[in-house]
C-alpha positions in Angstrom: -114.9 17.7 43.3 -113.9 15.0 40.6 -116.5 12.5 39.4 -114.5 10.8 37.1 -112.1 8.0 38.3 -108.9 8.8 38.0 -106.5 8.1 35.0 -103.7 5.5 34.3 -101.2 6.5 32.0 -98.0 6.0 31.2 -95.9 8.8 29.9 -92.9 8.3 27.7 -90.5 11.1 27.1 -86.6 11.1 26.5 -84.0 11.5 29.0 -83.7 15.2 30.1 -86.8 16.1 28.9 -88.2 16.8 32.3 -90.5 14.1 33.7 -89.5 14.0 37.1 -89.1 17.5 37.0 -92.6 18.1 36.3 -94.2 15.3 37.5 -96.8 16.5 39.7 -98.0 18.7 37.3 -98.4 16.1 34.7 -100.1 13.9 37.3 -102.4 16.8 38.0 -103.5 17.2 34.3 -103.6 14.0 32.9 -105.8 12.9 35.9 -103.8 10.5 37.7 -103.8 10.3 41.4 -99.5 10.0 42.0 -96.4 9.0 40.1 -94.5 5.7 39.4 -91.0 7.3 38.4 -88.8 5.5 36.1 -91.6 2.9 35.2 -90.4 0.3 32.3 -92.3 -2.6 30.4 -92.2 -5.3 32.7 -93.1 -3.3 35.5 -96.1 -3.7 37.5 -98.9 -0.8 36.0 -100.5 0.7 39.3 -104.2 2.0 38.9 -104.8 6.0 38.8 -101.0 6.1 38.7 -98.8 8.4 36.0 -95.9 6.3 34.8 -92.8 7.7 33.9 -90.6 6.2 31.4 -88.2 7.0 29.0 -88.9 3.9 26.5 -90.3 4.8 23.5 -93.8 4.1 22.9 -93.0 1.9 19.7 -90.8 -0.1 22.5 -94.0 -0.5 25.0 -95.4 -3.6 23.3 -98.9 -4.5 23.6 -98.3 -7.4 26.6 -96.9 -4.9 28.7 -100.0 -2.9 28.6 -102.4 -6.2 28.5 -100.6 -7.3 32.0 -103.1 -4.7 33.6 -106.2 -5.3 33.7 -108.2 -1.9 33.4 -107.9 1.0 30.8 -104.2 2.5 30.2 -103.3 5.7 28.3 -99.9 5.7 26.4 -99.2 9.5 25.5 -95.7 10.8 24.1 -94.0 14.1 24.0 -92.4 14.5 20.7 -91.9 18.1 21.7 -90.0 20.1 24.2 -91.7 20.3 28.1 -92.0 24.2 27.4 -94.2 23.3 24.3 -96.0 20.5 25.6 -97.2 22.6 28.8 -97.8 25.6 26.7 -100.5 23.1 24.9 -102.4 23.5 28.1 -102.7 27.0 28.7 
C-alpha cells in the first residue's frame, strides 16, 4: 500500500528514445499515478502526473515549472532507455 503521495515529474528525453514506449513503467517507478504524453512548457502540469517531453531540460525555464503550484521533479536521460532501466534493477 503506498503512503507517500504520488509524484509529479516531468521527464525529458530525445525523440526516439522511448518515452511513450515505456511510459507505464516510468510512471510506475518514478511514482506518478498516469502519463501526460508529449507535454511542453506552456502546458498545464497535472498533479501525480509523469510528463513526457522531449524539450531539453535547459529549455524548461523556471516559469514553466512555477505555473504549478505543488512540488515538480525535472529528471533527464542523458543515456540510452536500456541503460537508464538497467539503473533500476
Amino acid at each position: 500500500m503506498r503512503t507517500t503521495p504520488f509524484e509529479t515529474v516531468i521527464f525529458s528525453a530525445p525523440q526516439g528514445w522511448g518515452k511513450t514506449h515505456h511510459a507505464i513503467q516510468l510512471a510506475q517507478r518514478l511514482g506518478c499515478d498516469g502519463v501526460v504524453d508529449e507535454w511542453k512548457p506552456g502546458d498545464a502540469i497535472v498533479d501525480g502526473q509523469l510528463h513526457l517531453t522531449n524539450v531539453s531540460g535547459s529549455q524548461i525555464t523556471l516559469d514553466a515549472l512555477n505555473s504549478h503550484t505543488g512540488p515538480v521533479m525535472l529528471r533527464q536521460a542523458f543515456c540510452s532507455a536500456q541503460d537508464y532501466f538497467r539503473r533500476w534493477e
